[in-house]
C-alpha positions in Angstrom: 25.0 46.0 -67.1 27.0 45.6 -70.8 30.4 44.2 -71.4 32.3 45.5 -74.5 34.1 43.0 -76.3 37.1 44.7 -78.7 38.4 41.3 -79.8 40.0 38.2 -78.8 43.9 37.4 -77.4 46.1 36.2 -80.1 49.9 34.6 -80.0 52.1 35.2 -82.7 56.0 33.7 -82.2 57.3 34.8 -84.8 57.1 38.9 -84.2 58.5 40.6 -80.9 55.1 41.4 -78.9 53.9 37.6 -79.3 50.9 38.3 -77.4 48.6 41.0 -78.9 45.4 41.5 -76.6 41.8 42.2 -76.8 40.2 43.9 -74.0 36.7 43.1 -72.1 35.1 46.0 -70.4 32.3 46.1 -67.6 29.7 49.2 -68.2 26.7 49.9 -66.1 23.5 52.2 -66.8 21.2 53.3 -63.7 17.4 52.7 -63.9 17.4 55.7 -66.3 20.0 55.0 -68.5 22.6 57.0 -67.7 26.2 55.5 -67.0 27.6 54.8 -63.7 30.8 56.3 -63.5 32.1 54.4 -60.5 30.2 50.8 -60.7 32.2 49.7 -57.8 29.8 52.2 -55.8 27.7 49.6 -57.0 29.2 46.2 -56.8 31.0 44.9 -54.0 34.1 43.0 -54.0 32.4 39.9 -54.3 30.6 40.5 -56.9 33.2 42.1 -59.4 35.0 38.6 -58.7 31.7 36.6 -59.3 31.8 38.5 -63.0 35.5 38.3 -63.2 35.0 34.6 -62.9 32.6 34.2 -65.5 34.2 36.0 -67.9 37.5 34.2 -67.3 36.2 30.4 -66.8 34.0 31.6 -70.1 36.8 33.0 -72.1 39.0 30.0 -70.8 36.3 27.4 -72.0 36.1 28.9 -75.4 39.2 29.8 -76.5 40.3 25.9 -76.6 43.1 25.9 -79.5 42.6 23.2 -82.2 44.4 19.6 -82.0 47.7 19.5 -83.8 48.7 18.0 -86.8 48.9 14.6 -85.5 45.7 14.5 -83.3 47.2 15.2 -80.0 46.1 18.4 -77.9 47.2 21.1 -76.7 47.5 21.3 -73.3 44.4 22.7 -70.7 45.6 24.3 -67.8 43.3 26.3 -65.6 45.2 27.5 -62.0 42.9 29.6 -59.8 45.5 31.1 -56.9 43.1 32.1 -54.1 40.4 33.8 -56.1 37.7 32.5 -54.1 38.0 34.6 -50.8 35.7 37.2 -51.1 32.6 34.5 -51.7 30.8 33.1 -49.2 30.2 29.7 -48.8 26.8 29.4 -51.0 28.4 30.9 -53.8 32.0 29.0 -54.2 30.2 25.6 -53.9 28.8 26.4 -57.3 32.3 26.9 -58.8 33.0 23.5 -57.6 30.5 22.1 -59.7 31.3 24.4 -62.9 35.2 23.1 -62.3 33.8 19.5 -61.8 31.4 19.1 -64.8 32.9 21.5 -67.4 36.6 21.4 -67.4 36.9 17.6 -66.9 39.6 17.2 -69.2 41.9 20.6 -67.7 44.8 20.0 -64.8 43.0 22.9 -62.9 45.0 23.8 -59.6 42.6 25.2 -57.1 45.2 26.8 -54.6 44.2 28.4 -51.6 45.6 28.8 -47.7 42.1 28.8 -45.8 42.1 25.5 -44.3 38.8 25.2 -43.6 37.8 25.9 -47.1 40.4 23.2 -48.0 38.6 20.8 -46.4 35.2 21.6 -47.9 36.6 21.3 -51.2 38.5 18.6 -50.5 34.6 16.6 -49.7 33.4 18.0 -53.0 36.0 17.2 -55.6 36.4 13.4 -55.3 39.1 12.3 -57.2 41.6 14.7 -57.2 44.8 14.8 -56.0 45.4 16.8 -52.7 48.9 18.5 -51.4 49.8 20.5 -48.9 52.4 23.3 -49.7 55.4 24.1 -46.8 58.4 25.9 -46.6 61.7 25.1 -44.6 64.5 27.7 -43.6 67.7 26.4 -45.5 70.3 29.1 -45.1 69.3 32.6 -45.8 66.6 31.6 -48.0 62.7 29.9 -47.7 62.5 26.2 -49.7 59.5 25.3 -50.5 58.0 21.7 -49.8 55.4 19.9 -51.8 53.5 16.9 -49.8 50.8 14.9 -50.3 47.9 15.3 -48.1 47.0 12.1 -47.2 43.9 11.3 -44.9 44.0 11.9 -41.1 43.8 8.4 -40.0 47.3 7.7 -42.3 49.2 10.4 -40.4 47.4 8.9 -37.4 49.0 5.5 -38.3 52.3 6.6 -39.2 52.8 8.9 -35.9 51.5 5.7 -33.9 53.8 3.6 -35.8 56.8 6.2 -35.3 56.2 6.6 -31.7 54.1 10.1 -31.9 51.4 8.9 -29.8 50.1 12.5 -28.9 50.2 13.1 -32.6 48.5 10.3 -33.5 45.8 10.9 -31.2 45.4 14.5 -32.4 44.9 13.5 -36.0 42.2 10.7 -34.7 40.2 13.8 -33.6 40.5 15.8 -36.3 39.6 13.2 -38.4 36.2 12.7 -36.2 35.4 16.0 -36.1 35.1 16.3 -39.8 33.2 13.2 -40.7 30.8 14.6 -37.4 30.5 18.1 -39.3 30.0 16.5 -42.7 27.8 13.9 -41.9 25.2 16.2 -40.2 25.4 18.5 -43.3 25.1 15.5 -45.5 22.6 13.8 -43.8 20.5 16.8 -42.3 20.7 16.1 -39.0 19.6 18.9 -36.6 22.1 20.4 -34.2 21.7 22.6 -31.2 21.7 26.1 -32.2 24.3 28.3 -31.2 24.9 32.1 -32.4 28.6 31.4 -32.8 28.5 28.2 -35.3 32.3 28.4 -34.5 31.9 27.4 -31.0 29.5 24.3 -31.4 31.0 21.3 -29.4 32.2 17.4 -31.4 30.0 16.7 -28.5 26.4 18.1 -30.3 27.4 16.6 -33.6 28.3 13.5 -32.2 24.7 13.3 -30.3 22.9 13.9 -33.3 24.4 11.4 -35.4 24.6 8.6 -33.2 20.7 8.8 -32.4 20.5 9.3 -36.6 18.4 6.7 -38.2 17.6 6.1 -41.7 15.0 4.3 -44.0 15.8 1.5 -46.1 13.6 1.1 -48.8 13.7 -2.7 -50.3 13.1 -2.5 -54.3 9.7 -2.4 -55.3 8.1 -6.2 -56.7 5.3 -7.1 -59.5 3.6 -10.3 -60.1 1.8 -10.8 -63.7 -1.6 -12.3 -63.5 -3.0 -14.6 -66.5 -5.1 -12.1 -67.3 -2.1 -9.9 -67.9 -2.7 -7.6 -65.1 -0.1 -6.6 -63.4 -0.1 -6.2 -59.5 2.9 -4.1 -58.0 3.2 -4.0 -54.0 6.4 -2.2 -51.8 8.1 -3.7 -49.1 7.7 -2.3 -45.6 11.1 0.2 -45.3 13.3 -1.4 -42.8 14.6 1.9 -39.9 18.2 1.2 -39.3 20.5 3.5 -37.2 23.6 4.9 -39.0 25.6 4.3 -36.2 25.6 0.8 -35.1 25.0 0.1 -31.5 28.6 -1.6 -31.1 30.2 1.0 -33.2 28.8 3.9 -30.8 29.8 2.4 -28.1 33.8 1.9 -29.5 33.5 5.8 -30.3 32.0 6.5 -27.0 35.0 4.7 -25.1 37.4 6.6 -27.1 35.8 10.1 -27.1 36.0 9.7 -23.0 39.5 10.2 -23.5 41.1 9.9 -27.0 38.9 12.1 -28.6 38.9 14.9 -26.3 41.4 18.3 -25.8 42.7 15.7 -23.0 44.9 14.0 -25.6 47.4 16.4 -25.4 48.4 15.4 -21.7 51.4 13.2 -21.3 49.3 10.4 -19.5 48.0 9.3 -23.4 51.0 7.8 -24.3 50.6 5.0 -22.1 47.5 3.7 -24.2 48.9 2.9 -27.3 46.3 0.3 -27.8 43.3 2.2 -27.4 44.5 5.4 -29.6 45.1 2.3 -32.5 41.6 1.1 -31.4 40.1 4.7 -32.1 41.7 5.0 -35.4 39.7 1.9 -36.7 37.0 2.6 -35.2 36.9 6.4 -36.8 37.5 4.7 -40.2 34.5 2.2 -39.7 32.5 5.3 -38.3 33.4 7.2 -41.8 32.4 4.1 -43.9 29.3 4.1 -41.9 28.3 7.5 -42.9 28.8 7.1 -46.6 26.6 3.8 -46.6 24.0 5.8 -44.8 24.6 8.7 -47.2 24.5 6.6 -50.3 21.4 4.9 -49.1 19.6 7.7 -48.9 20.6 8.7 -52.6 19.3 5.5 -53.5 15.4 5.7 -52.3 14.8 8.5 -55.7 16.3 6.0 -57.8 14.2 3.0 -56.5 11.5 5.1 -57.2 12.4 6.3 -60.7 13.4 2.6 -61.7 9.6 1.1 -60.4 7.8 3.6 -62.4 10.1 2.7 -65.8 9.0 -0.8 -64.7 5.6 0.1 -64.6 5.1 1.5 -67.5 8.1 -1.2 -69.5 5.3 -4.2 -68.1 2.2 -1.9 -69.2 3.7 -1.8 -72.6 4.1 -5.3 -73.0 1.3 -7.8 -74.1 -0.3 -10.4 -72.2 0.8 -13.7 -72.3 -1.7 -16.3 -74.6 
C-alpha cells in the first residue's frame, strides 16, 4: 500500500480560484509487485473509510494555520457528518479517543442519526455538549429544531411535572436500561447468553448487577522501626455490593410496575408518587454505579502509589 502525495491545499483571496488543491492518492501492489487496478476488490467499505479517516484527521491535525498578528487563533473546526457507519463497534471507539486526546482545543461536531451509537458516544465523551436535531412542518416547508439533549431522568421530571405521567415513566425506563447495559460493560458483569444480543431482557442485566459485588482495597500503611527498617502491611479488602440492599429493593418495587412495557397502560397515571419515587431511585442507582466503577479504577493506583512509597521510604536515611 503507497499514498502519493502531489502537494498540499492552499487559499489565496486575492485571485478568482481561491482554493488551489493538492491531491492524495491510495496505490496498492500484490504480493509480487504488480499494481492493483481495482483496490476496492481489495478493501471493503470499511476499510477505505478507516484510511480516509486517517488521512483526513492527519491532514486536519497538521495543517493548523499560524496565530495572527496579535496572538489570537484561527479557528479549529472539525465536523464529521455520519462517517462512522460502516465501522463496527471495536473500531469507532478508537476514534473517540483520537477526537478526545488530540483535538482537544477543535469544536469538532460528531453528527450522526443511529441512536444507539448516540448513546455510546454520548458515555465516552464526557464533557461535551449533546443536542438532538428535529424538524417541524411549517407551511410547505421542513424547519429544523435544535434541542438540548438533556438526561432521561430531566425529561422524566419535566413530563411528571407537566402532567405526562406515561411519558415520564417511559423515560425512567430508558434511563434504567442504559445505566443496566453500561454498567455490566463497565463493570464486567457476566450476562446470560443469548444469540440475538438484541433481544436480552432489563431483566438479565438487572440480575447481574444487583448480585455484583466489589473489593475495596483500604490504602496500604508503613511503620518505621529505630533501626530504620521499614515494615509495610495491607489492610484486609472490605466486599461491598454495588447495589445497596435498600436501593435494590426501591428498584425492585418499581421494576414490578414502573419499569416494565406495563407503563404504557392508562392505570400508571394513578401512581404519580411511585413513578417520582423511581426517578430518584434510578438517579441514586446511576450514582451507585459510577462509585463502584471509580472504585475499581482506584485499586491500580493504590498499588502504584505504595510501591512509590516504598521505594520514597527506602531512599531516605534512618533516623539517629
Amino acid at each position: 500500500m503507497e499514498l502519493k502525495w502531489d502537494g498540499g491545499a492552499s487559499y489565496d483571496s486575492r485571485v478568482a480560484n481561491k482554493f488551489k488543491l493538492g491531491s492524495i492518492q491510495l496505490r496498492m501492489r500484490d504480493r509480487g509487485g504488480d499494481p492493483l487496478k481495482k483496490p476496492s476488490e481489495f478493501l471493503n467499505e470499511a476499510r477505505v473509510t478507516a484510511i480516509g479517516l486517517c488521512l483526513y484527521l492527519a491532514g486536519m491535525a497538521r495543517s493548523i494555520p499560524p496565530r495572527r498578528a496579535d496572538g489570537s487563533s484561527y479557528p479549529r473546526i472539525l465536523v464529521l457528518d455520519d462517517v462512522l457507519l460502516s465501522l463496527d463497534m471495536a473500531h469507532r471507539l478508537p476514534l473517540l479517543r483520537v477526537l478526545r486526546d488530540h483535538f482537544k482545543e477543535w469544536q469538532v461536531l460528531l453528527l450522526t442519526h443511529d441512536r444507539a451509537w448516540y448513546e455510546i458516544a454520548k458515555q465516552q465523551l464526557e464533557g461535551w455538549a449533546h443536542h438532538e436535531l428535529f424538524t417541524i412542518r411549517v407551511g410547505d416547508y421542513e424547519q429544523p429544531i435544535l434541542r438540548e439533549d438533556q438526561d432521561h431522568l430531566y425529561w422524566a421530571l419535566q413530563f411528571l411535572q407537566d402532567g405526562h405521567v406515561k411519558a415520564a415513566a417511559v423515560h425512567v425506563r430508558t434511563k434504567f436500561e442504559l445505566i443496566l447495559k453500561w454498567a455490566c460493560e463497565s463493570l464486567g458483569l457476566p450476562v446470560k447468553y443469548r444469540q440475538e444480543a438484541h433481544k436480552i431482557p432489563a431483566s438479565d442485566f438487572w440480575a447481574a448487577l444487583k448480585s455484583a459485588v466489589i473489593e475495596i482495597a483500604p490504602p496500604p500503611g508503613f511503620h518505621r522501626a529505630a533501626d530504620g527498617k521499614v515494615n509495610w502491611w495491607q489492610p484486609k479488602a472490605i466486599r461491598e455490593r454495588v447495589v445497596s440492599a435498600v436501593l435494590e429493593n426501591r428498584i425492585q418495587h418499581a421494576v414490578s410496575w414502573v419499569l416494565n412495557p406495563l407503563s404504557h397502560s392508562q392505570t400508571v397515571d394513578r401512581y404519580r408518587p411511585e413513578i417520582e419515587d423511581a426517578i430518584y431511585a434510578v438517579d441514586e442507582l446511576e450514582s451507585a454505579v459510577k462509585r463502584a466503577i471509580s472504585l475499581e479504577k482506584a485499586g491500580p493506583v493504590l498499588l502504584r502509589q505504595m510501591l512509590l512509597s516504598m521505594l520514597h521510604t527506602k531512599a531516605q536515611p534512618a533516623n539517629p
